[in-house]
N, C-alpha and C positions, 0 to 999 in steps of 0.2 A: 302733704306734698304730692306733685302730680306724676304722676309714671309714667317716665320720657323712654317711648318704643326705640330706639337707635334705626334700626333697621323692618323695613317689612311692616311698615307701616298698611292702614285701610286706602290710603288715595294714591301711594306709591306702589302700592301690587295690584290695584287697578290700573294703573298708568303701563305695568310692566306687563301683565296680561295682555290686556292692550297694542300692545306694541309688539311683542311675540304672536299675537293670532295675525297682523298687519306683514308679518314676516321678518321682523326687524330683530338683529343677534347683537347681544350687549351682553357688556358684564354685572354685575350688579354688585353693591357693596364692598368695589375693588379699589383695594390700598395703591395709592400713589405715595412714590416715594419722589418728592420733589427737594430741589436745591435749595440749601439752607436748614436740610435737616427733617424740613417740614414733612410730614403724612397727612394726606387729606383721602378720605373716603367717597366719592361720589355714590350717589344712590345708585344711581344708572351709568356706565361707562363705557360709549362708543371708541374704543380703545387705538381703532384704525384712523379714524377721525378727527379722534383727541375733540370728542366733547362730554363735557359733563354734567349730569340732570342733577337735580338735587329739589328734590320734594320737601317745604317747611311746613311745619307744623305750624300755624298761626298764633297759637303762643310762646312756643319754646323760642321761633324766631321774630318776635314783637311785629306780628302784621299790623299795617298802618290803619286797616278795617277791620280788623274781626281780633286782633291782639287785647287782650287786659290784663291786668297786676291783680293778684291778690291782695285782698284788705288787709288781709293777716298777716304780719312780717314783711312789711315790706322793704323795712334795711335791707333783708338778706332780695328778695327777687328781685329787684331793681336795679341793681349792680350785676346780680345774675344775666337777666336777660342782656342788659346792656353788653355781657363780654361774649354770652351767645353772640349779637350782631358785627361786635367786634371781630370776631373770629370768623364769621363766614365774609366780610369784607379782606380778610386776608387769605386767606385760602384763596381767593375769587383771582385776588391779586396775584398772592406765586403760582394758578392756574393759568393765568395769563400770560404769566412769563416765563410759565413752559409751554407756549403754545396750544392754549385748550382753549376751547371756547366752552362758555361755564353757562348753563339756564338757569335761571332759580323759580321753581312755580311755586308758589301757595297752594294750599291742602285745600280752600275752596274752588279752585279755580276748575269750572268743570271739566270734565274728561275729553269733548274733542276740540274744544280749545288749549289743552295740553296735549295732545296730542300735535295738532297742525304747529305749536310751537315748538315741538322736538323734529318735526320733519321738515321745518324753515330751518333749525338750527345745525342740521345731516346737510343743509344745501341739498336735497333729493324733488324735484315736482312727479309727482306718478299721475297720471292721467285720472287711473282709474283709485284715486284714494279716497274718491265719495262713496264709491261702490264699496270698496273695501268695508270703508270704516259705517256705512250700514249694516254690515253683516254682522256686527257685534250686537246688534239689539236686536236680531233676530231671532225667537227662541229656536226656530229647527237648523240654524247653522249649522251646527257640530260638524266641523271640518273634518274629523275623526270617521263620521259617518259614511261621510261621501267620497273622501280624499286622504290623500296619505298626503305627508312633508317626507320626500323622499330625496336623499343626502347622495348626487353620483360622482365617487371618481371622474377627476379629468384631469387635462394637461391647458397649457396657454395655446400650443399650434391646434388642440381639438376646438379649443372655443371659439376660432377663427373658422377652424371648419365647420362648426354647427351653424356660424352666422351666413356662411357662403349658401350653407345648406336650407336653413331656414328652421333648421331641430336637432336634437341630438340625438344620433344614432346611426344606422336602424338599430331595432332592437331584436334581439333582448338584451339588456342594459343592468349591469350590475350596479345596485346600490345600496343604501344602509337608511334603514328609519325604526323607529321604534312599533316594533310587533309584539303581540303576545310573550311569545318567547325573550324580549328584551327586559319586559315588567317582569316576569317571573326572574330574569336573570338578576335583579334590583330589590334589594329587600326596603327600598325606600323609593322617592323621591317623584318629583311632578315631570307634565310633559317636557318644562322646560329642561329638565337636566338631563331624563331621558332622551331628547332630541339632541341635544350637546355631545351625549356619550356616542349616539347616532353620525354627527358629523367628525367625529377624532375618529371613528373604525374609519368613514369613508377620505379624510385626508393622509389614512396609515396608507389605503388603498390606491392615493394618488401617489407616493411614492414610488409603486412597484410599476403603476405606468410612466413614471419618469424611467424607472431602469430600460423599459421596453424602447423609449423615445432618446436615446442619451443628448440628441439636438437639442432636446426644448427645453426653454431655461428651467433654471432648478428651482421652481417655486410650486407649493402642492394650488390645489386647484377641486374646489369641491363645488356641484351647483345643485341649488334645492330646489327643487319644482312638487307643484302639485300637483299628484296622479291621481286619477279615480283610481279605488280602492279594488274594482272588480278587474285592474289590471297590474296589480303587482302581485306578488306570491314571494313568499319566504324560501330561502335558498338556505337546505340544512346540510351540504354538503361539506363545511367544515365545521359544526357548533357554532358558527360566529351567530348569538340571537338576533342583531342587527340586520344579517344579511339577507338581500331580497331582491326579487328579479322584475324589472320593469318589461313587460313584454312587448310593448311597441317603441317605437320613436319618440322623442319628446318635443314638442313644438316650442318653440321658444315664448310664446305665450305663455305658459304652464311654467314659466322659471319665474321662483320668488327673488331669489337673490345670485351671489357670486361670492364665495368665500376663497382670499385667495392671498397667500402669502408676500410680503414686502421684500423688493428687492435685496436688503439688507439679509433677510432669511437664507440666503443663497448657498452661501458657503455650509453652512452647517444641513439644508436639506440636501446638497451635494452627496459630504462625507454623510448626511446616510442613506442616501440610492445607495454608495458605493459598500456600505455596509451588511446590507440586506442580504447577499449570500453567507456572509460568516453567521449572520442573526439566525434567521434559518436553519443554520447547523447547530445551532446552541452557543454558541460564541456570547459571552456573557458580557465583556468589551464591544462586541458589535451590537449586540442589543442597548447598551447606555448609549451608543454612538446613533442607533434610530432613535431611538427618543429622544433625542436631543434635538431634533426635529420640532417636536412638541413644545418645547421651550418657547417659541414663537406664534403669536399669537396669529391665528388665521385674521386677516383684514376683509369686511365686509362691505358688498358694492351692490347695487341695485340692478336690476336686469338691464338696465336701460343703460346701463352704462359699460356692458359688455363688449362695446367697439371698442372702448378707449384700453380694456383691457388689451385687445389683440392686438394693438398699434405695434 
């Protein structure tokens, strides 16, 4: 019998790598709980979006090209497989009519043709995603080397202002990326999750500029841009190992994306701006009441579509 990886597959953590170096933030291997009972897993789950990637196996899901049956027992695979296909035509179906849009690629299909069909299926055109997506065959890329993914606090009326301005700042510009001191603080995990823990410090951060701003709507507001590395420096003035100081301005070319809460978040990131003094004091009630903030998922937007944020 063959040994069906569920998750974290060889063409699916290519695809996901991929797609995190391209600057794109998903969830991965996230339970949907849909109507009727149903739980479906997407491989990949742009959550803001409501799209779902889902990577097959060309056996496990009977590819029409590269699928084949064992000679051996076949009573038992053939009915097998067959309820595999079965089950991903329904899932596909109550994904649909929870409003998702569903992809399904085959495990041959190469990498930036799975790709360009995850970023047809975002609805996103990036000018520069030929540039982009060469930089993955390059071997002295390492983004790491040259640039930081650097996570900054903001608000909705700031990002209006960075666009009137043409950057965000001036600087020096507090933010959150994963530094030295971030890995040591992690007794596991890759850049992807480290980067993750990077943007929840900088959307705690965007709270405390909603207390400063009490006008602008109650939604956090986090944006990631790539800095050269010879202009950020770590900021060890509270232990936070995340934290780090952007010394200049930030052009708005240099912004990968826009992480930014659903209007529906509102109420609950409200009550906890308004919580933040008691939390602060040790208020153990006010502390559940900010995290409860967290509850909702930050929604992810493309730099490009930063106007439509400020509307």
């Amino acid at each position: 019998m063959r040994a069906n990886r569920r998750t974290d597959t060889k063409p699916e953590l290519a695809l996901r790598r991929a797609l995190h170096h391209l600057g794109y933030r998903y969830r991965k291997d996230y339970r949907l709980e849909l109507d009727g009972g149903r739980r479906v897993r997407p491989d990949i789950a742009f959550t803001a979006r409501k799209v779902a990637i889902f990577v097959d196996g060309c056996f496990w899901h009977a590819c029409p090209d590269h699928g084949s049956k064992p000679r051996n027992n076949e009573w038992y695979w053939g009915p097998k497989l067959l309820r595999n296909v079965e089950r991903d035509r329904a899932n596909d179906a109550a994904l649909a009519l929870a409003g998702w849009s569903v992809v399904r690629l085959w495990e041959h299909v190469p990498l930036d043709e799975a790709i360009a069909t995850v970023v047809t299926a975002l609805g996103i055109t990036r000018r520069d995603e030929p540039r982009r997506l060469a930089r993955l065959t390059r071997p002295d890329c390492g983004r790491l080397l040259r640039t930081m993914r650097v996570f900054v606090p903001s608000t909705l009326p700031a990002v209006a202002q960075a666009l009137q301005a043409g950057q965000v700042g001036p600087g020096p510009l507090p933010g959150f990326a994963v530094t030295p001191a971030l890995r040591e603080a992690y007794a596991s995990g890759d850049t992807e999750e480290l980067e993750y823990a990077a943007l929840t410090e900088a959307a705690r951060a965007s709270l405390r500029l909603l207390a400063g701003d009490p006008a602008a709507p109650s939604r956090r507001v986090v944006l990631a841009a790539e800095i050269p590395a010879e202009r950020v420096s770590w900021d060890a003035r509270d232990g936070e190992p995340a934290r780090v100081v952007v010394e200049h301005a930030i052009l708005l070319a240099h912004l990968a994306s826009a992480h930014v809460d659903a209007p529906e978040a509102g109420a609950d990131v409200r009550s906890a701006v308004e919580a933040l003094p008691a939390a602060d004091a040790g208020d153990e009630d006010a502390r559940f009441t900010v995290d409860g903030a967290e509850g909702h998922e930050l929604g992810w937007y493309a730099a490009q579509e930063l106007s439509y944020l400020a509307e």
